[in-house]
MIDOSE-1310 file (N, C-alpha, C; in nm, 2 decimals, decimal comma, always signed):
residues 280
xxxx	+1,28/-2,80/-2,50/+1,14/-2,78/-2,55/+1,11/-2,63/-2,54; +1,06/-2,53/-2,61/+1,03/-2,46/-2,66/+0,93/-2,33/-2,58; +0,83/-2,50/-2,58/+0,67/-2,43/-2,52/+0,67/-2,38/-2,38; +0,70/-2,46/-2,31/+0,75/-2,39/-2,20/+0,78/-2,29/-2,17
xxxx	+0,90/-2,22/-2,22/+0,96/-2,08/-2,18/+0,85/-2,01/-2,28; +0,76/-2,00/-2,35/+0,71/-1,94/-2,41/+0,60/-1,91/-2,40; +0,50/-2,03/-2,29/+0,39/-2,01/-2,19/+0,46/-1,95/-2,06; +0,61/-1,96/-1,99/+0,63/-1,88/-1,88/+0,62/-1,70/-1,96
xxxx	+0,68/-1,64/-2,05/+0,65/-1,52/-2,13/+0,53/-1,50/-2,09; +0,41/-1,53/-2,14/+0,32/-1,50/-2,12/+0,27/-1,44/-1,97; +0,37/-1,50/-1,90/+0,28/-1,51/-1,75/+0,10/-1,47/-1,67; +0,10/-1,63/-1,73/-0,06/-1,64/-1,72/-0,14/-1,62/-1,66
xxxx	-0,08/-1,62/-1,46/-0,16/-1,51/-1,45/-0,18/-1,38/-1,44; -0,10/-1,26/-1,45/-0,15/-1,17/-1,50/-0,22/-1,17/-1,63; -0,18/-1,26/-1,73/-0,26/-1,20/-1,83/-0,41/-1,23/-1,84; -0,42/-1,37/-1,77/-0,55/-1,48/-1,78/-0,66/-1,35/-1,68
xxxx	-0,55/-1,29/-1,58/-0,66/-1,19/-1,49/-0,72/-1,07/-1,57; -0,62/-1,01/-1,68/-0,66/-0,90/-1,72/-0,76/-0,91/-1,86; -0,79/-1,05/-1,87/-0,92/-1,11/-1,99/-1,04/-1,11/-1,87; -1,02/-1,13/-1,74/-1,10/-1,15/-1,63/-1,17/-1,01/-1,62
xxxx	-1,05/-0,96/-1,58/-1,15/-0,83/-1,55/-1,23/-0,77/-1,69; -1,20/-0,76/-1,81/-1,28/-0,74/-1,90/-1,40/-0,75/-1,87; -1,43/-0,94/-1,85/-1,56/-0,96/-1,80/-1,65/-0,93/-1,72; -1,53/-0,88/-1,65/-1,64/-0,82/-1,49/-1,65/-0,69/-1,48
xxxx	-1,58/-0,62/-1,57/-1,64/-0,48/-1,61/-1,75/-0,50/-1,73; -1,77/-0,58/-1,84/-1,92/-0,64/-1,88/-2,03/-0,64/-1,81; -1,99/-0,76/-1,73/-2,11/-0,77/-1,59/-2,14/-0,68/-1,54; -2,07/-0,58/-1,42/-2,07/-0,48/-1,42/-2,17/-0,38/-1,42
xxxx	-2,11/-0,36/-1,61/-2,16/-0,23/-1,69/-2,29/-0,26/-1,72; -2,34/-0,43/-1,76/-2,45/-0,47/-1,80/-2,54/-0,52/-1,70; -2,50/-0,55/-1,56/-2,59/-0,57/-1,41/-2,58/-0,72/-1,46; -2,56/-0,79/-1,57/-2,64/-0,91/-1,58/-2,50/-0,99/-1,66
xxxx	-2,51/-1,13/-1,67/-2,40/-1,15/-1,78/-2,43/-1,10/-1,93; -2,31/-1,06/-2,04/-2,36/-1,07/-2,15/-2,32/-1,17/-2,21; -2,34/-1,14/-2,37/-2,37/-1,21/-2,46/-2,25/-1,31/-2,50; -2,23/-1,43/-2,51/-2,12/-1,54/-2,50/-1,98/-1,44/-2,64
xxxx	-2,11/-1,40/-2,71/-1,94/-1,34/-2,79/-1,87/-1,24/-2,77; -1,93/-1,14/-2,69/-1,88/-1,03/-2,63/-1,79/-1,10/-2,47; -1,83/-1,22/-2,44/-1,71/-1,26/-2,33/-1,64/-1,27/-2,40; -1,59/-1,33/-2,49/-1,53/-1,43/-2,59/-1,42/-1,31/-2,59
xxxx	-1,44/-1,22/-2,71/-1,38/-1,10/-2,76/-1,35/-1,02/-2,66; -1,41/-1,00/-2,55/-1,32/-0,88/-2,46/-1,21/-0,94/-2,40; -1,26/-1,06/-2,38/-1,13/-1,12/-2,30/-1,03/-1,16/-2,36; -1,03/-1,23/-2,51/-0,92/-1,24/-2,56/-0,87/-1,07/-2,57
xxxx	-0,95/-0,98/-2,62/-0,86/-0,83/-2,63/-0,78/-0,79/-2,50; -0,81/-0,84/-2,40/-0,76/-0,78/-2,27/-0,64/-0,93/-2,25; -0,66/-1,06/-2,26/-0,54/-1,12/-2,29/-0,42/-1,12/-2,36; -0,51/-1,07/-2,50/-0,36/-1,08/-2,58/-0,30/-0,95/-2,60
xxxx	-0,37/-0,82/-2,56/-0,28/-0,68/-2,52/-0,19/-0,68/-2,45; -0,25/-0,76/-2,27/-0,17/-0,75/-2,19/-0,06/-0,85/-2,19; -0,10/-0,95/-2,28/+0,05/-1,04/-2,29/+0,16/-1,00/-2,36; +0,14/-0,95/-2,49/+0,20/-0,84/-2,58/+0,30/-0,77/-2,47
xxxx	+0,27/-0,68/-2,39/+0,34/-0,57/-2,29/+0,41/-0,72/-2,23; +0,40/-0,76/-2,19/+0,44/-0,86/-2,05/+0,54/-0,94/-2,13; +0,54/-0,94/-2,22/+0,63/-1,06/-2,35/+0,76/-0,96/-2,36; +0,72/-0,84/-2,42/+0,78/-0,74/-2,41/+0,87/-0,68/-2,29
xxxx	+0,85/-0,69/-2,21/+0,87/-0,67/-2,05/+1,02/-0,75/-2,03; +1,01/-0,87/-2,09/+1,08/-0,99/-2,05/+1,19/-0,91/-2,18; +1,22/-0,89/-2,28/+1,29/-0,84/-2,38/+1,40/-0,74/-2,30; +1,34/-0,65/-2,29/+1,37/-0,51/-2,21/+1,45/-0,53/-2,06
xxxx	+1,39/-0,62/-2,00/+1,46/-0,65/-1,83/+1,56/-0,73/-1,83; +1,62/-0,80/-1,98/+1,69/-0,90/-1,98/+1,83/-0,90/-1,90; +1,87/-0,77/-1,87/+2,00/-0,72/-1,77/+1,94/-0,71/-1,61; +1,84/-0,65/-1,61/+1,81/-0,64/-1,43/+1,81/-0,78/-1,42
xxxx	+1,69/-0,89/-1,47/+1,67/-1,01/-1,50/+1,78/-1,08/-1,46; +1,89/-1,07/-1,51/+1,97/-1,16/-1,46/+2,01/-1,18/-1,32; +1,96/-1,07/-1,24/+2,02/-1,02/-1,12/+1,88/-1,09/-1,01; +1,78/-1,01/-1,11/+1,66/-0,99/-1,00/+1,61/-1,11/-1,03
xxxx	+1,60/-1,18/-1,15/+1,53/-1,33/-1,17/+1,57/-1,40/-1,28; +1,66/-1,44/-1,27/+1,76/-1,55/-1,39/+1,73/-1,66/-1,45; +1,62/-1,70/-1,36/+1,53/-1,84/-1,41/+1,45/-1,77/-1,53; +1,46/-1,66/-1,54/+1,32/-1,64/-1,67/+1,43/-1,71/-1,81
xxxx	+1,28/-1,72/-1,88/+1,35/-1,81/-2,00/+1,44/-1,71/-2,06; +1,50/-1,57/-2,08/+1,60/-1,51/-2,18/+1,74/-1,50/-2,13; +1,72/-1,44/-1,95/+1,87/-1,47/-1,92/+1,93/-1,60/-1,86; +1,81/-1,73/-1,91/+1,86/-1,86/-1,84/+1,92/-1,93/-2,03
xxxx	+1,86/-1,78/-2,12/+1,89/-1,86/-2,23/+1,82/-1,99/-2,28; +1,66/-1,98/-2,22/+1,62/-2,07/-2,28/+1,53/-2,05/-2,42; +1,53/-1,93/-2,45/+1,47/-1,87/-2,59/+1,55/-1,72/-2,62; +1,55/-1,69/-2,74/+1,61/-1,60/-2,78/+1,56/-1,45/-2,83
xxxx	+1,68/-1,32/-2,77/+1,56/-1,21/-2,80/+1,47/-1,21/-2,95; +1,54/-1,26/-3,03/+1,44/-1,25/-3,15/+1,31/-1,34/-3,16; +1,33/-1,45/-3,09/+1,19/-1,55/-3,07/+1,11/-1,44/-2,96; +1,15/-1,35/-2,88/+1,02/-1,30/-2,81/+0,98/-1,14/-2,86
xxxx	+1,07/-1,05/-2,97/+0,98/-1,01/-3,09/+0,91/-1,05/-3,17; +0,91/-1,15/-3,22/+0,83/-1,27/-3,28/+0,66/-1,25/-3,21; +0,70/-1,33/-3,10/+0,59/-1,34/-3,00/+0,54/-1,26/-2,96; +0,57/-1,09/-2,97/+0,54/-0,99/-2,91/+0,49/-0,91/-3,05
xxxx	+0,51/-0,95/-3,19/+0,43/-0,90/-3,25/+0,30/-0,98/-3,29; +0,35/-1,09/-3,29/+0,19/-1,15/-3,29/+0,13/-1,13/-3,22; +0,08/-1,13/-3,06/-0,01/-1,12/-2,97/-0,01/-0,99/-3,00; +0,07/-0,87/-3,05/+0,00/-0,75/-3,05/-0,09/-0,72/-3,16
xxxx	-0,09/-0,78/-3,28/-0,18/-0,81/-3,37/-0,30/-0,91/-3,36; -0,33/-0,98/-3,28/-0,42/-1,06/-3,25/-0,55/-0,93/-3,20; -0,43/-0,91/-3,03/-0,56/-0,83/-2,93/-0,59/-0,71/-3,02; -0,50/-0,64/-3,07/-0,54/-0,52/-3,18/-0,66/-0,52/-3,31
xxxx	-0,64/-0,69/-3,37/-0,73/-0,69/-3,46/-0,89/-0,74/-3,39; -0,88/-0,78/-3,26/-1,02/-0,84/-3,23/-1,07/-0,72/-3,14; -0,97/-0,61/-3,10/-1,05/-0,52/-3,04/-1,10/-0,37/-3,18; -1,09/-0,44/-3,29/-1,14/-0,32/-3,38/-1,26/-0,40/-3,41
xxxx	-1,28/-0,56/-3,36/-1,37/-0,58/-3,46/-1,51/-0,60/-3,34; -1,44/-0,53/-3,20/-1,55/-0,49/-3,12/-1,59/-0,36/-3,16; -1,56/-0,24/-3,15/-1,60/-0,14/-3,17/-1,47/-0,03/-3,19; -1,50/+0,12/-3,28/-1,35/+0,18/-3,34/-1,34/+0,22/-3,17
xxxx	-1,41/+0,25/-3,08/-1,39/+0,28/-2,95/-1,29/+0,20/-2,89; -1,33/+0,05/-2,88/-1,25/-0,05/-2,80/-1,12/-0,06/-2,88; -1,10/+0,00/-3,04/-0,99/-0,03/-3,07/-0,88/+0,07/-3,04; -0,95/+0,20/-3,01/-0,86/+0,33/-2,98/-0,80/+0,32/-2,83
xxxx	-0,92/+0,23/-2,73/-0,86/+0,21/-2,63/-0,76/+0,12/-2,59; -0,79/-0,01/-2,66/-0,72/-0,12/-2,67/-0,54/-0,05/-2,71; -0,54/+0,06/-2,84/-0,47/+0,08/-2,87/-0,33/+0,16/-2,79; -0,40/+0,27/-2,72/-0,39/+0,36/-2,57/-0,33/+0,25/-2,51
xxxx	-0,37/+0,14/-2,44/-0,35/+0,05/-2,35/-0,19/-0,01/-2,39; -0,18/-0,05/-2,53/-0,07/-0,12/-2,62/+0,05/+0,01/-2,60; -0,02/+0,12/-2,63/+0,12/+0,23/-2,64/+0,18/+0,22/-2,50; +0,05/+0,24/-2,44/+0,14/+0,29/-2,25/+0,24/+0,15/-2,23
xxxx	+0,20/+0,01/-2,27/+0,25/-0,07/-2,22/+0,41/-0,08/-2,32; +0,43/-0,10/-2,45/+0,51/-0,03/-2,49/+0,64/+0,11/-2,43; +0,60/+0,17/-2,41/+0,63/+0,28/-2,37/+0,69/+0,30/-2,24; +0,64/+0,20/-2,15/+0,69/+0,16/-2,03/+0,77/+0,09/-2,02
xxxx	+0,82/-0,02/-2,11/+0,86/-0,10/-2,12/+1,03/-0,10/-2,19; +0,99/+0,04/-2,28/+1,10/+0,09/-2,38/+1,20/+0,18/-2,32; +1,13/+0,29/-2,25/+1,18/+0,40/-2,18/+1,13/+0,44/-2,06; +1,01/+0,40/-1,94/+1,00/+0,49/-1,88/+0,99/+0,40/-1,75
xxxx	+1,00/+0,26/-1,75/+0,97/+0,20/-1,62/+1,09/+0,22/-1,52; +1,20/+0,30/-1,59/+1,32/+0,39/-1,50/+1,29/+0,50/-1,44; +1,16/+0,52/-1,43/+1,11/+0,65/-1,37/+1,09/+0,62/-1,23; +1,04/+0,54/-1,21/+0,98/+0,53/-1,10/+0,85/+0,52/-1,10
xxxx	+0,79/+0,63/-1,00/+0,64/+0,66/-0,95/+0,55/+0,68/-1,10; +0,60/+0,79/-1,21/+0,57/+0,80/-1,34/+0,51/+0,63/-1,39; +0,64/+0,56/-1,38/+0,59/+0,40/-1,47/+0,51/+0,36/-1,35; +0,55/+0,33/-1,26/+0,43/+0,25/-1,20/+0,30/+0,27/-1,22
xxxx	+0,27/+0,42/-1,23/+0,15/+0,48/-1,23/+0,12/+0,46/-1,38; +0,22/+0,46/-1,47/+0,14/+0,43/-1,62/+0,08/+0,22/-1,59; +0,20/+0,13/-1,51/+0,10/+0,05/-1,54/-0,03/+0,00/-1,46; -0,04/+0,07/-1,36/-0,13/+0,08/-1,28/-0,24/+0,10/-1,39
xxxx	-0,27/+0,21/-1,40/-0,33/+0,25/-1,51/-0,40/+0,12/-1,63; -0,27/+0,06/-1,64/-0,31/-0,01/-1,76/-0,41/-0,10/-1,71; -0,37/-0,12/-1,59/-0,46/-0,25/-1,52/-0,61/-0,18/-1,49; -0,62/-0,10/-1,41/-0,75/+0,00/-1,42/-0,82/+0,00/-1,51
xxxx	-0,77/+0,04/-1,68/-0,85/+0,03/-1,78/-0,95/-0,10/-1,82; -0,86/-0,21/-1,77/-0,92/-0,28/-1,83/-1,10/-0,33/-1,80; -1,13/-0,31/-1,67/-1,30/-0,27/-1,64/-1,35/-0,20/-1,72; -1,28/-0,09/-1,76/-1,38/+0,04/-1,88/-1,36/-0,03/-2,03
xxxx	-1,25/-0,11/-2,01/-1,23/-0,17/-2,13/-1,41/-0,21/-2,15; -1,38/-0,34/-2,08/-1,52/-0,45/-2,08/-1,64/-0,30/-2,07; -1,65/-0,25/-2,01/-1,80/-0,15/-2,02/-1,80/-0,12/-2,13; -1,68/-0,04/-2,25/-1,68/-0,05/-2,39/-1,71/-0,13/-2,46
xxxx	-1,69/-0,26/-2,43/-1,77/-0,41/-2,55/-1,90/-0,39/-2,49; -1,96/-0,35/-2,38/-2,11/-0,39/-2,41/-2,12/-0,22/-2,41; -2,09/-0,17/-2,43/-2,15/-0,03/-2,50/-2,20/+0,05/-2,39; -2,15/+0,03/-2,23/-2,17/+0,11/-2,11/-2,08/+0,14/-2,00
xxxx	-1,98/+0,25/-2,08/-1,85/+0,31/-2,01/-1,84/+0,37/-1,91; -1,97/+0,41/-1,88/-1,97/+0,52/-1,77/-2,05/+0,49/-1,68; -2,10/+0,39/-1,65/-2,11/+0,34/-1,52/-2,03/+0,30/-1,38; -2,09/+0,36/-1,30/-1,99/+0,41/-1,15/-1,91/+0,33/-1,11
xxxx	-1,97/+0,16/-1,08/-1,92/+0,08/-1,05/-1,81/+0,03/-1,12; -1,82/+0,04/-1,21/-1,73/+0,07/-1,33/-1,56/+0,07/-1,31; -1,60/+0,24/-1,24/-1,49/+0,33/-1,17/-1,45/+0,28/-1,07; -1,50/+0,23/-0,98/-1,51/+0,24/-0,88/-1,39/+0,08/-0,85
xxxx	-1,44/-0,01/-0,96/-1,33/-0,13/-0,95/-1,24/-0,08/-1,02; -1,24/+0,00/-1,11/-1,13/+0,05/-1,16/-1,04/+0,11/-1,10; -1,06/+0,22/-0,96/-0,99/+0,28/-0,84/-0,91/+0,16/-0,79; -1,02/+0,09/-0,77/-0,97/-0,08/-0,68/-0,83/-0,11/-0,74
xxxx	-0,85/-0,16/-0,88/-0,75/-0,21/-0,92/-0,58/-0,15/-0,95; -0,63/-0,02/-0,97/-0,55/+0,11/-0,96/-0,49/+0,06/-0,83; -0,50/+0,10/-0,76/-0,42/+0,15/-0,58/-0,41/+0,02/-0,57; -0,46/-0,10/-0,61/-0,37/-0,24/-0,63/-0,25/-0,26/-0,63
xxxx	-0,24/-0,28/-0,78/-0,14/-0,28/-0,87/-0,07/-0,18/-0,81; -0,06/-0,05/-0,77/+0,04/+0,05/-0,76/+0,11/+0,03/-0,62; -0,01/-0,05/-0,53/+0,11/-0,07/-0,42/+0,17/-0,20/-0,43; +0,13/-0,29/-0,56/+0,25/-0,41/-0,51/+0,29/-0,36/-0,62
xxxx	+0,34/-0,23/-0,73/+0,48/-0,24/-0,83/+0,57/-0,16/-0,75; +0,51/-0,10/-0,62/+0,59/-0,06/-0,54/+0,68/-0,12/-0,42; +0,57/-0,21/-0,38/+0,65/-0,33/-0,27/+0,73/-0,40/-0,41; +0,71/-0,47/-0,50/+0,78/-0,53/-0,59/+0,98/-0,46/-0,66
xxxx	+0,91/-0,31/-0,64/+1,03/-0,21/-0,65/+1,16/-0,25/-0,54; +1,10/-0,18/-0,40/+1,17/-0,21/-0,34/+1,22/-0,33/-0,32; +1,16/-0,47/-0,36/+1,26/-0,59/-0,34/+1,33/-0,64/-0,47; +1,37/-0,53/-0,53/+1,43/-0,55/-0,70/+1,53/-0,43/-0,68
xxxx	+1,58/-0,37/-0,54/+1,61/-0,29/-0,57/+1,81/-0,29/-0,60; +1,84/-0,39/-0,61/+1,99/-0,47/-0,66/+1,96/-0,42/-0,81; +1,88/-0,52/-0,85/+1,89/-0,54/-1,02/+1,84/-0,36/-1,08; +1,78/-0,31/-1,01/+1,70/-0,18/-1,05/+1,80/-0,08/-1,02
xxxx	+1,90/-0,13/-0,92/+2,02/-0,02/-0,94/+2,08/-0,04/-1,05; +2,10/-0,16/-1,10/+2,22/-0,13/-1,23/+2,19/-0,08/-1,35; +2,03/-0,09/-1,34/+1,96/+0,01/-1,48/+1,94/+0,12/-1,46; +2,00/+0,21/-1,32/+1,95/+0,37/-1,33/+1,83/+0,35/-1,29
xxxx	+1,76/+0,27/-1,23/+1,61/+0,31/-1,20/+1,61/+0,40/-1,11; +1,52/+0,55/-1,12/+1,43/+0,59/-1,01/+1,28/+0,56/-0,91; +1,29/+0,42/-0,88/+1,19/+0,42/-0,80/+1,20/+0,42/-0,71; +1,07/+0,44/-0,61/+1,10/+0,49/-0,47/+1,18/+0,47/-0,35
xxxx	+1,18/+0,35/-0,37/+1,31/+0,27/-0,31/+1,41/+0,32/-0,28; +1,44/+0,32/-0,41/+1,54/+0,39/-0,43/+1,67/+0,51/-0,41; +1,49/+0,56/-0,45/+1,55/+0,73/-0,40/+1,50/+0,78/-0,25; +1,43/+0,68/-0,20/+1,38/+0,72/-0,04/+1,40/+0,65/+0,02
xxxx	+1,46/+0,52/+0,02/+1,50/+0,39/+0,10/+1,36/+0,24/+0,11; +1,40/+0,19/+0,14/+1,31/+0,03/+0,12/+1,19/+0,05/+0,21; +1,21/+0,12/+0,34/+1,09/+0,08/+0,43/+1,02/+0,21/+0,40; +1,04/+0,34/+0,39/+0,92/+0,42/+0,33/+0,87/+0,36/+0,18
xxxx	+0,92/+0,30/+0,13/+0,84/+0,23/-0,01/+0,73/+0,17/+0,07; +0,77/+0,10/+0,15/+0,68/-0,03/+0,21/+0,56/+0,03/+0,27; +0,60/+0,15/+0,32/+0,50/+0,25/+0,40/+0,38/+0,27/+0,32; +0,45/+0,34/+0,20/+0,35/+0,42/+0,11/+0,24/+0,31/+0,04
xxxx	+0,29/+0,16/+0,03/+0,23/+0,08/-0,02/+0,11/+0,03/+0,06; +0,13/+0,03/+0,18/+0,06/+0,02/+0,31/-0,05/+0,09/+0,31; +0,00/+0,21/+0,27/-0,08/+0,33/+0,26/-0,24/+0,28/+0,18; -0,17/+0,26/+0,05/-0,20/+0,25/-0,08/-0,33/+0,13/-0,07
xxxx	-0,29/+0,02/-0,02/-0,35/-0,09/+0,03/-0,51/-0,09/+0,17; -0,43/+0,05/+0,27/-0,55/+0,08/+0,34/-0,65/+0,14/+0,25; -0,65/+0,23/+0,13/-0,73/+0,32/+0,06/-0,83/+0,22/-0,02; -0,80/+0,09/-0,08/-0,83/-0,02/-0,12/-0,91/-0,10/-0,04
xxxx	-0,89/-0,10/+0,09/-1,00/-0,14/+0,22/-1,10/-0,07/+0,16; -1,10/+0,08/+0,25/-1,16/+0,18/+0,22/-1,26/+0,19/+0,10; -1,25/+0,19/-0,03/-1,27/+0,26/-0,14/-1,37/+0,10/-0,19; -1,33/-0,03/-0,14/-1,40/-0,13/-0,17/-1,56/-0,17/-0,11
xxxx	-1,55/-0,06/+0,00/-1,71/-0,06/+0,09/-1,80/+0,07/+0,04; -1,75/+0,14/-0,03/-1,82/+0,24/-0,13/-1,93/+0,16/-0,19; -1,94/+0,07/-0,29/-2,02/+0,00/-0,34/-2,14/-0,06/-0,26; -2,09/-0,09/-0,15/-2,17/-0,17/-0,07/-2,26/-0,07/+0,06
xxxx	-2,23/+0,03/+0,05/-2,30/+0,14/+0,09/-2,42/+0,21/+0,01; -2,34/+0,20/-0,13/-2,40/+0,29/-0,26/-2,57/+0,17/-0,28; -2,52/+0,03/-0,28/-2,57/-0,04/-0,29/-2,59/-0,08/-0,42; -2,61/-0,20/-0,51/-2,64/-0,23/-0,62/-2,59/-0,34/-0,69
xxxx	-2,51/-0,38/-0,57/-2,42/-0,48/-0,66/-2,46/-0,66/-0,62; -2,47/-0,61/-0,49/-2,52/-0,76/-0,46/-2,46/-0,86/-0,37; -2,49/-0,96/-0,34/-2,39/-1,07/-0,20/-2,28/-1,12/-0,25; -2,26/-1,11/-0,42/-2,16/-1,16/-0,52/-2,00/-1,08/-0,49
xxxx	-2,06/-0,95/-0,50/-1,97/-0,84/-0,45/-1,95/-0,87/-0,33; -2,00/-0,86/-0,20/-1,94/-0,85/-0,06/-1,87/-1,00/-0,08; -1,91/-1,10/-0,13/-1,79/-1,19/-0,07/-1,65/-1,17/-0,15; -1,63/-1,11/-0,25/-1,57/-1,05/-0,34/-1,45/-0,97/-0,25
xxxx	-1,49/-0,86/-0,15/-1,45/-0,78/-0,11/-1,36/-0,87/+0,07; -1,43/-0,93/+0,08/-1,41/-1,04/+0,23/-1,32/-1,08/+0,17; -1,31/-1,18/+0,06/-1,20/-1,24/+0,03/-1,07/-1,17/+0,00; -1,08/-1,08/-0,11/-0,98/-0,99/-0,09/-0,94/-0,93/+0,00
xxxx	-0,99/-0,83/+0,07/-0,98/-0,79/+0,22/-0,87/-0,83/+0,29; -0,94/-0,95/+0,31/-0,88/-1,03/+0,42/-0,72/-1,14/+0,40; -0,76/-1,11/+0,22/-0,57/-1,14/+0,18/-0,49/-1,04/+0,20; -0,52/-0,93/+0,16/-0,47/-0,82/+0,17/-0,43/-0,76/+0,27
xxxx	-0,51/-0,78/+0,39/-0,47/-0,73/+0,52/-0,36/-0,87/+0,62; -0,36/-1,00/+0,53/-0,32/-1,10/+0,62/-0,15/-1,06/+0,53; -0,17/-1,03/+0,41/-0,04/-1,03/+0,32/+0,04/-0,95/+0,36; -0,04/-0,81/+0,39/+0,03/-0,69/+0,43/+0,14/-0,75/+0,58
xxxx	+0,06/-0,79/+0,70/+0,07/-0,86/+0,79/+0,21/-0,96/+0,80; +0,17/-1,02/+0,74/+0,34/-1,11/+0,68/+0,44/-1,05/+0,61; +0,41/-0,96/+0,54/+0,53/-0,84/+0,47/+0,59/-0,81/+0,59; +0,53/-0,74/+0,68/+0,52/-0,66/+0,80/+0,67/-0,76/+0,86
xxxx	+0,59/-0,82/+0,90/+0,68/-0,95/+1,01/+0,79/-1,04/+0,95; +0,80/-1,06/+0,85/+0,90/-1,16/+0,80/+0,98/-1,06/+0,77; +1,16/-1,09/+0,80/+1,26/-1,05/+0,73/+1,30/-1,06/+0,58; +1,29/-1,19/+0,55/+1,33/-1,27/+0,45/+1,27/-1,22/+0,33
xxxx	+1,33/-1,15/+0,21/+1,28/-1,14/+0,03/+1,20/-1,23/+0,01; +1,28/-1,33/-0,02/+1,19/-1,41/-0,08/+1,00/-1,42/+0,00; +1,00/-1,43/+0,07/+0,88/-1,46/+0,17/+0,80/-1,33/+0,12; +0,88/-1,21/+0,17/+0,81/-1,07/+0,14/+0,75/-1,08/-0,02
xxxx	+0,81/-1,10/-0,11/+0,75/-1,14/-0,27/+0,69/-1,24/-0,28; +0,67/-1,36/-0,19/+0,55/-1,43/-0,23/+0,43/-1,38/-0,13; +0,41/-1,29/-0,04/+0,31/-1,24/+0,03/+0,28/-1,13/-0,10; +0,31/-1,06/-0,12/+0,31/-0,95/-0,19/+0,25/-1,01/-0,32
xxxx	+0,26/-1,17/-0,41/+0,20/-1,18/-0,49/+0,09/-1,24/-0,44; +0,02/-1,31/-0,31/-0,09/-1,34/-0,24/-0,17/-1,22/-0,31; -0,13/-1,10/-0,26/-0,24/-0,98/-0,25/-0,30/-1,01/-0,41; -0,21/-1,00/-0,51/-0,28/-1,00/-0,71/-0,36/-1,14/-0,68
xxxx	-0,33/-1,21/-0,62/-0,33/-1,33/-0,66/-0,53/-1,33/-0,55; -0,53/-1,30/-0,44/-0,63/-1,28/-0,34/-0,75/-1,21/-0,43; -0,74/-1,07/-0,52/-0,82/-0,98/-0,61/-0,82/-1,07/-0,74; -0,77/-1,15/-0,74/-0,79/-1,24/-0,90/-0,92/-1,36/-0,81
xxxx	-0,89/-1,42/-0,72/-0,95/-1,48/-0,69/-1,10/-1,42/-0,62; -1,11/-1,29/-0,57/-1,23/-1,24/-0,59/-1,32/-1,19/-0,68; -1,26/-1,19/-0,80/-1,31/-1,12/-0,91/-1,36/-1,27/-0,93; -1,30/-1,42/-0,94/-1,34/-1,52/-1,02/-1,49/-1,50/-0,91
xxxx	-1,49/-1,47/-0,78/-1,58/-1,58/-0,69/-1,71/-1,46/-0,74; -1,68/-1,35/-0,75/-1,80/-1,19/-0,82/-1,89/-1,26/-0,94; -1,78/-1,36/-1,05/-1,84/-1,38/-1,19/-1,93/-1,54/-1,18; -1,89/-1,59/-1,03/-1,95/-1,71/-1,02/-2,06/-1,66/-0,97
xxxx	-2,08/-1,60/-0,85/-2,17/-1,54/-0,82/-2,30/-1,47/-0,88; -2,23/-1,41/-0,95/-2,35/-1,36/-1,08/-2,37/-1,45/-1,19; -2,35/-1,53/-1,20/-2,33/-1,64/-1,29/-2,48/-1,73/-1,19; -2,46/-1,77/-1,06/-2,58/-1,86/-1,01/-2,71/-1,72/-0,92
């Protein structure tokens, strides 16, 4: 059956988070919820971009893939690379046509967001620090995304979850580097790992992750956001510092990569508890 390997492609939750955050750069940008069709439309635009890249992703890795994760549906041969061009041009014409018909702004962005992911995916996630930092980035955008559907980009807080999400993402594509770093040799990758060994990766990620403590009590200083936000930040926080913690102490790969997806998985689950919050 078909559907299957075709909803694992997608991988839902990154993509289901990066329709999330849309929202919560909305909220956000607007202090208040908006308007049911502007959730509607940012988040499919921030779903079906980021699934597009991610669909894509799986096309391109199909050689480390075999090494680093064989169960995915192309090197277990459960779909074919032409069925996930297929798939990867439709979701990219989906999120493309619903982010023009938010504003030419959200579409130039939306569009920016499509090329980096592309482009990372084609030629440059052999860089190393360079791709990480492009998809860091991509995940960042998508808060300013959401401020662009309700027509308020430049609000602080804005930025400020957008930092968040930034130094996120960039310290687990880094802990993620280093425990890929078998399959990532046979492609020529330069990432840190790599070229500076496994435990300074681990360091720098550490690093990356205390600045994220840090940079998340800004708000709550600045003040404005509310009790929605501090439980927001507790919760994540405290994945993040328990995840780090278990990386720390366990030997074992496998263990190290399911701690390491706790931490996305801990900031998806704060962002839902921010939109309930402002929601009652």
């Amino acid at each position: 059956m078909i559907l299957k390997p075709v909803v694992t492609l997608f991988r839902l939750d990154l993509s289901l988070a990066a329709g999330i955050c849309v929202i919560v750069g909305e909220i956000v940008a607007l202090g208040q919820i908006p308007p049911l069709n502007q959730i509607i439309m940012g988040f499919a635009a921030g779903f079906f971009i980021s699934s597009s890249s991610l669909i894509l992703n799986d096309y391109f890795d199909m050689e480390s893939d075999k090494i680093n994760a064989p169960h995915r549906p192309l090197p277990s041969g459960r779909i074919r690379p032409s069925q996930i061009i297929v798939l990867f041009i439709i979701t990219t014409l989906i999120g493309l046509i619903i982010a023009s018909l938010i504003s030419n702004l959200a579409f130039f962005v939306a569009a920016i967001f499509w090329a980096t992911g592309f482009l990372y995916n084609w030629k440059l996630k052999r860089t190393g620090l360079p791709g990480n930092l492009m998809v860091s980035s991509s995940v960042a955008i998508t808060f300013i995304f959401g401020g662009i559907v309700v027509e308020n980009p430049w609000n602080i807080f804005i930025w400020l979850f957008s930092a968040i999400a930034f130094f996120i993402d960039l310290g687990e594509e880094i802990i993620f580097d280093a425990l890929d770093m078998l399959g990532d040799k046979k492609i020529n990758s330069h990432s840190i790992a790599l070229k500076y060994g496994q435990e300074k990766a681990f360091k720098i990620s550490y690093i990356l992750f205390s600045l994220v403590v840090f940079i998340s009590f800004i708000p709550l200083i600045v003040g404005g956001l509310g009790r929605s936000y501090l439980a927001m930040i507790l919760i994540m926080n405290t994945i993040i510092v328990f995840s780090i913690f278990k990386i720390l102490k366990t030997p074992d790969k496998d263990q190290k990569r399911k701690y390491a997806r706790f931490i996305y998985l801990g900031a998806s689950l704060g962002l839902l508890v921010f939109i309930i919050g402002q929601l009652i």
